[in-house]
N, C-alpha and C positions, 0 to 999 in steps of 0.2 A: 199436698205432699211437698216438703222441704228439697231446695233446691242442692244436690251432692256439692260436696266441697269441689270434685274434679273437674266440673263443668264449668265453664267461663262463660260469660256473656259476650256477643260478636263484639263489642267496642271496648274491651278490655285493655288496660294500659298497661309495660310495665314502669314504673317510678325511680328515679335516680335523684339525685340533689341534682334541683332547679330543672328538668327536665321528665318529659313524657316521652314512652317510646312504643309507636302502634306496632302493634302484633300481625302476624298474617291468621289468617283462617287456622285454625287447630279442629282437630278431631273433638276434643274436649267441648270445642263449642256448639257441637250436634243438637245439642238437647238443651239450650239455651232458648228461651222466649223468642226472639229475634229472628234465630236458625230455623225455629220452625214454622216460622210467615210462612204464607202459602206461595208470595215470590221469593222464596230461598229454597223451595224442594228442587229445582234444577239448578244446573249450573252458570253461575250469571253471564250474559252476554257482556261482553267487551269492542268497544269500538276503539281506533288509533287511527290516526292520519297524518303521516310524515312526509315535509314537502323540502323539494331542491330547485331553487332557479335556473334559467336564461336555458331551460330545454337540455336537448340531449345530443350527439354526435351522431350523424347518421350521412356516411359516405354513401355517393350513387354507387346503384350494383356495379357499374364498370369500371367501379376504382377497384383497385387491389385492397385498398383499404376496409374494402364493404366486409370481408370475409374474416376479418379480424377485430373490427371497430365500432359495427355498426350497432348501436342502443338495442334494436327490436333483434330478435332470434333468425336464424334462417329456418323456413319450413314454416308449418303448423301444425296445431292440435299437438297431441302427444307425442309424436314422434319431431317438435322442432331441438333445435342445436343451437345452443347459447354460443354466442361469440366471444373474445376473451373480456367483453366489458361487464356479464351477467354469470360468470363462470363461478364466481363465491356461492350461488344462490344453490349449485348444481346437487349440491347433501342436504338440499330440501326441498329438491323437484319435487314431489310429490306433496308437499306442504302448499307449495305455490304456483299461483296461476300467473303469467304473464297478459297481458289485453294492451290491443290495437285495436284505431279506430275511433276513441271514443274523444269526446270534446264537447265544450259549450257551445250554445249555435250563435247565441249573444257575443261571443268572445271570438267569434273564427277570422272577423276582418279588424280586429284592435289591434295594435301593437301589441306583442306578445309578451312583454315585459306590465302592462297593465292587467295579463289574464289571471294574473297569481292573486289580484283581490277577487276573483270570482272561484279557483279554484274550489271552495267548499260550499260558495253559496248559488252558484249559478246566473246572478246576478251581471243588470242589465249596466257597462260601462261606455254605450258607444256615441251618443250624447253628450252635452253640455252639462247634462245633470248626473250625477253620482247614485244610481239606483242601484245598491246595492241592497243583500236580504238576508235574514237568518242564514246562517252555513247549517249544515249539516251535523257536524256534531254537537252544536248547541240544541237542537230540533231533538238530537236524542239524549243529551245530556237534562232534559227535561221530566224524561218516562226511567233512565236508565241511573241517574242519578238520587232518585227517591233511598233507596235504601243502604246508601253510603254516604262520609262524610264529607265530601266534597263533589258537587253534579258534576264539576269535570275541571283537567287540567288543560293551562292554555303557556305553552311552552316555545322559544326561540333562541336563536345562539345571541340575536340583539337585544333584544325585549322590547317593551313600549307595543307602542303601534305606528311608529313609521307615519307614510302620509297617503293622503289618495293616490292610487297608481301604483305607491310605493310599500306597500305596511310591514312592519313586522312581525304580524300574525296572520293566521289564519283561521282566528273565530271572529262570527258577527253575531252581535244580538239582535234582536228583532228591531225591523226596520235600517239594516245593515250596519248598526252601530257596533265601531272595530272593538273590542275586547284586550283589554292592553295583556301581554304577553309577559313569562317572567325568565329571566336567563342567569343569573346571577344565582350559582350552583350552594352555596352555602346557606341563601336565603332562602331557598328552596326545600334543601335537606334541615334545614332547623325549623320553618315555617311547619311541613308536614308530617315533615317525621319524628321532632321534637317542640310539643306546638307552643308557642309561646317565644321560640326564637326568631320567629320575623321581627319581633320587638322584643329583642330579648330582656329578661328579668336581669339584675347586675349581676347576682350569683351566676349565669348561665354566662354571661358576657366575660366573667372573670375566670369563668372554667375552661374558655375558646381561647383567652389568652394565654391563659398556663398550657395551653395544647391537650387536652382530658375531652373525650372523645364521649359522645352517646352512650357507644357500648359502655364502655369503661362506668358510667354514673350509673347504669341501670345494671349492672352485671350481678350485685347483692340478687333485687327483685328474683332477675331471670333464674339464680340459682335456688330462691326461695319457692318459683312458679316449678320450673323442673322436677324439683321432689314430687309435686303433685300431678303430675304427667303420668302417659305412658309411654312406651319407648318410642315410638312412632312421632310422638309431639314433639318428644327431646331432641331427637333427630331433627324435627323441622325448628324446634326452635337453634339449633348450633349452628344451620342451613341458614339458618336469617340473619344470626347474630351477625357471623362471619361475612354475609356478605353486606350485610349494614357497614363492618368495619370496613369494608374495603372501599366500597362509596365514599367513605367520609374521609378515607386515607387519601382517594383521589384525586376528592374535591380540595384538601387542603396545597395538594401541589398547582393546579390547576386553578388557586385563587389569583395569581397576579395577573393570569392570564387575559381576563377581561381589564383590566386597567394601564393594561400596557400599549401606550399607542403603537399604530403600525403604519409605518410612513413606507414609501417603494423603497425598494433595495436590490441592490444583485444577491439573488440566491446563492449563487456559488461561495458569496463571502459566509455563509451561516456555515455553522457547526449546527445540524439538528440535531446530536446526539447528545451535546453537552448542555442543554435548557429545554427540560419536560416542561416546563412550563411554557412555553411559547409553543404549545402540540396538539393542534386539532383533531387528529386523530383522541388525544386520551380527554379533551371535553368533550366531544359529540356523545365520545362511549359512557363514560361519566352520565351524563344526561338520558341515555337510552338507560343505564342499569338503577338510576333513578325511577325511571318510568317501569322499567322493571316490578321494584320495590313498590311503588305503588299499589300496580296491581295486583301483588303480591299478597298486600295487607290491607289490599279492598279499601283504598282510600277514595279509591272513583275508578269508576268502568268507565271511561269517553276519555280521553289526550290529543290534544296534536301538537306537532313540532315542526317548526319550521328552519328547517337547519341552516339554512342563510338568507337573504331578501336576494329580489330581483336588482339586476341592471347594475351590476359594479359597487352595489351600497354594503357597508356593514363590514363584518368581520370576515363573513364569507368570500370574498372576492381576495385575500389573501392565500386561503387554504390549499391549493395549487402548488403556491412556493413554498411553502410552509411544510405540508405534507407530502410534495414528491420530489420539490429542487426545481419545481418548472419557471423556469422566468416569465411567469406571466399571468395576472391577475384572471378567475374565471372568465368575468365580464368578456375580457380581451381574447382568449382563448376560442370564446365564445362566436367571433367574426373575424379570425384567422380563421379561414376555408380555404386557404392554398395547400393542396393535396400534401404538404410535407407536415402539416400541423395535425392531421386525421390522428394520430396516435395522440399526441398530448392530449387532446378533448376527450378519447377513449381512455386511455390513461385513468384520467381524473374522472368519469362516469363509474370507471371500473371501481376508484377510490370509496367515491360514495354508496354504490350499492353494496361495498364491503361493511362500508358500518350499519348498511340496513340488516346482511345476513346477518352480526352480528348481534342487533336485538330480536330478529325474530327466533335466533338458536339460543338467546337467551330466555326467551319467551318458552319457547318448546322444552328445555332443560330444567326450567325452576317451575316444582310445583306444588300445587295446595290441595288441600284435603280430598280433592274432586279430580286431579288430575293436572295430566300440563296445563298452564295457561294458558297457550298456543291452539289446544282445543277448543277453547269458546272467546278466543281476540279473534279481530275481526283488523287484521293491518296494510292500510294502504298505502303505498308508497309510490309517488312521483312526483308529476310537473306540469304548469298547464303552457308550456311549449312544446311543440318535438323538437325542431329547432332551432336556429335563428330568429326571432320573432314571429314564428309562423304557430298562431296559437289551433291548432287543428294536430288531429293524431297523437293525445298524451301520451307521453310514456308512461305507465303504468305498471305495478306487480302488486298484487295481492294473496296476503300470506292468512295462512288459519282459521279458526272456526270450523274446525271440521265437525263438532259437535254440535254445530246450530245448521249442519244441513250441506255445509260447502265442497265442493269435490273438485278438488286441485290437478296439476301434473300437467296441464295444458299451455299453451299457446293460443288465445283466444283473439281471434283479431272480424273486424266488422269491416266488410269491402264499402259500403256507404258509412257515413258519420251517422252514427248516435249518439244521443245527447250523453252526455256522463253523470246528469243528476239520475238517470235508466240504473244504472248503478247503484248509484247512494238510495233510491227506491228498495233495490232487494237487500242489501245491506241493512236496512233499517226493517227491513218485514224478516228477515233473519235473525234479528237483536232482539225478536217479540214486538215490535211496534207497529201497530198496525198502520200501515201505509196506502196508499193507491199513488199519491204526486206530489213532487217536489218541484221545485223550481219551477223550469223549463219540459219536465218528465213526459216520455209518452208512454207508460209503464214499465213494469221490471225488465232488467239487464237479461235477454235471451240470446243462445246462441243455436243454428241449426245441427252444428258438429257435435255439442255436448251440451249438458246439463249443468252451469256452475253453482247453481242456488238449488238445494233439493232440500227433504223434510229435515228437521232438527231432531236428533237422535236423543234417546235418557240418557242423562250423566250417571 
């Protein structure tokens, strides 16, 4: 039987002069060869893991500051009460779980600034020697990456890989070989999104000069794919278009940004409202609506990012002054602990879990043929300090998946340490991979108050 003209094959392009532009999931492509593999009758599992250095803000209960400042929630289980540094997350309590407790056991007496090379792989750094091991979502980027074009994204605001102790990423290959990291937003949205522009062809290079946009060169195609749509796809494709353009419009302000050095300054002399460009807030976002789009149009289920390095390095350790006025680099922030600083550290904890809610409501909001995204991402978000170099107790929040089994809405906290690759265990047995041990693992993430990992429900 001749395959309808309406139907699209899952890896469908649309074409522009000099450039490719991948599509998300459409209805159209139900009944395509590909669609109907026997691992594409559910909903694809999704894994994400986004990391922030040198720990979190966490005054003793008998400061005044505890009730207002402190990283972890007051209370537990369901009924805890976020304080004003997790207050963004509050329109998606029920999306996500909070967890305490959890840590490497390998990592608990290191300096706490060397546990961010173990955060994903559990790996051993207490030695002379650099034992480090596969991470975690290279382990599923291997089973989850089979049936998209790319097994996984490896993403930071520095790029590279940094150095032992120090990296700029957060994936390892097998035998803990670092995975160099990409940050540089234009090579990123041309590499994937228009392929051919990591190196670009000159045509494509002389249409970035003229300022002519993706959308813009594929907009013929999209109006020629349209007519063969039905309302439902058109809608999703105006839904992508649109938001393709707005990435790209973002990225183009947000270019100088990486090549503009950033030497100390007194904040107070800045005007932030007069140079978007110098604005961590709108590249982090940039970056997460990138990650977005990805999973959008199934370029790869597995990501992580790492939104600044450890220990005062990189671009991150400006973001502080940059994005609130504070005079003072995180790093530094980070051991001022005289009780009048508790706010600035909260402050800027509060800053960064805003642009986490911000992609997981972006996640929840944009969706494909099958539903929100958000239903089968699977998103971690923390640090492998609590505090000051104290690598024990991460701060942790984990968002979605509620379609692979997850049940949100808690405060999950472990009164003794468990390992945290316990975690990445049921995370990976919830992604469809069959699991029993990772790392350091002594089985799946349980807790006696609730259930967070239950069965995986039909899409």
């Amino acid at each position: 039987m001749s395959k309808r003209t309406w139907q699209l094959d899952r890896r469908t392009w649309l074409r522009g002069v000099g450039v490719a532009c991948a599509l998300p999931y459409l209805e159209a492509m139900a009944g395509s060869a590909l669609a109907s593999n026997a691992n594409e009758t559910d909903a694809p599992a999704r894994m994400c893991f986004v990391y922030f250095p040198n720990g979190v803000g966490l005054p003793p209960t008998e400061n005044p500051a505890h009730a207002d400042w402190s990283w972890f929630p007051l209370g537990e289980g369901a009924d805890y009460r976020t304080t004003k540094v997790l207050e963004s997350l509050n329109p998606l309590r029920e999306r996500v779980t909070v967890l305490g407790g959890l840590s490497h056991p390998n990592s608990r007496n290191v300096l706490g600034h060397l546990a961010g090379d173990t955060w994903l792989t559990g790996g051993d750094l207490r030695g002379s020697s650099y034992q480090n091991q596969i991470s975690v979502d290279q382990l599923a980027a291997r089973e989850l990456g089979r049936d998209t074009r790319y097994q996984s994204l490896v993403l930071s605001t520095d790029g590279g890989i940094g150095y032992k102790s120090r990296v700029a990423t957060l994936s390892f290959a097998e035998g803990g070989r670092p995975i160099p990291s990409e940050n540089r937003q234009r090579q990123i949205f041309e590499r994937y999104f228009s392929p051919g522009g990591g190196e670009s062809t000159d045509e494509r290079k002389r249409s970035i000069a003229q300022r002519k946009k993706v959308v813009d060169l594929v907009m013929e195609d999209t109006a020629s794919l349209a007519r063969r749509l039905g309302t439902h796809d058109r809608d999703k494709i105006d839904e992508y278009m649109t938001s393709l353009n707005s990435v790209e419009e973002q990225i183009r302000r947000n270019e100088q940004w990486l090549d503009m050095p950033l030497p100390e300054f007194d904040a107070s002399a800045i005007d932030f409202d007069s140079n978007p460009a110098v604005d961590p807030t709108a590249y982090l976002r940039t970056m997460f609506d990138l990650m977005v789009l990805a999973f959008q149009t199934d370029l790869t289920r597995v990501m992580t990012y790492m939104m600044a390095r450890e220990d005062g390095m990189g671009f991150g350790e400006n973001f502080p002054k940059l994005a609130l006025g504070i005079n003072k680099g995180h790093h530094a922030i980070s051991h001022d602990l005289v009780d009048g600083h508790w706010e600035e550290w909260g402050r800027y904890d509060r800053w960064l879990a805003e642009q986490y809610a911000y992609f997981v409501t972006r996640l929840s909001e944009t969706r494909d043929a099958r539903g929100s995204l958000l239903d089968t991402t699977m998103v971690l978000y923390g640090s492998a300090c609590s505090t000051t170099h104290n690598a024990i107790n991460y701060p942790l929040v984990l968002a979605g998946g509620e379609k692979l089994g997850l049940a949100h809405g808690h405060y999950l906290k472990t009164h003794e340490e468990k390992p945290l690759s316990n975690l990445f265990v049921s995370m990976l047995t919830a992604a469809g991979i069959e699991t029993t041990q990772f790392a350091d693992s002594t089985g799946p993430l349980e807790f006696e108050s609730h259930r967070l990992f239950g069965e995986r429900t039909e899409a």
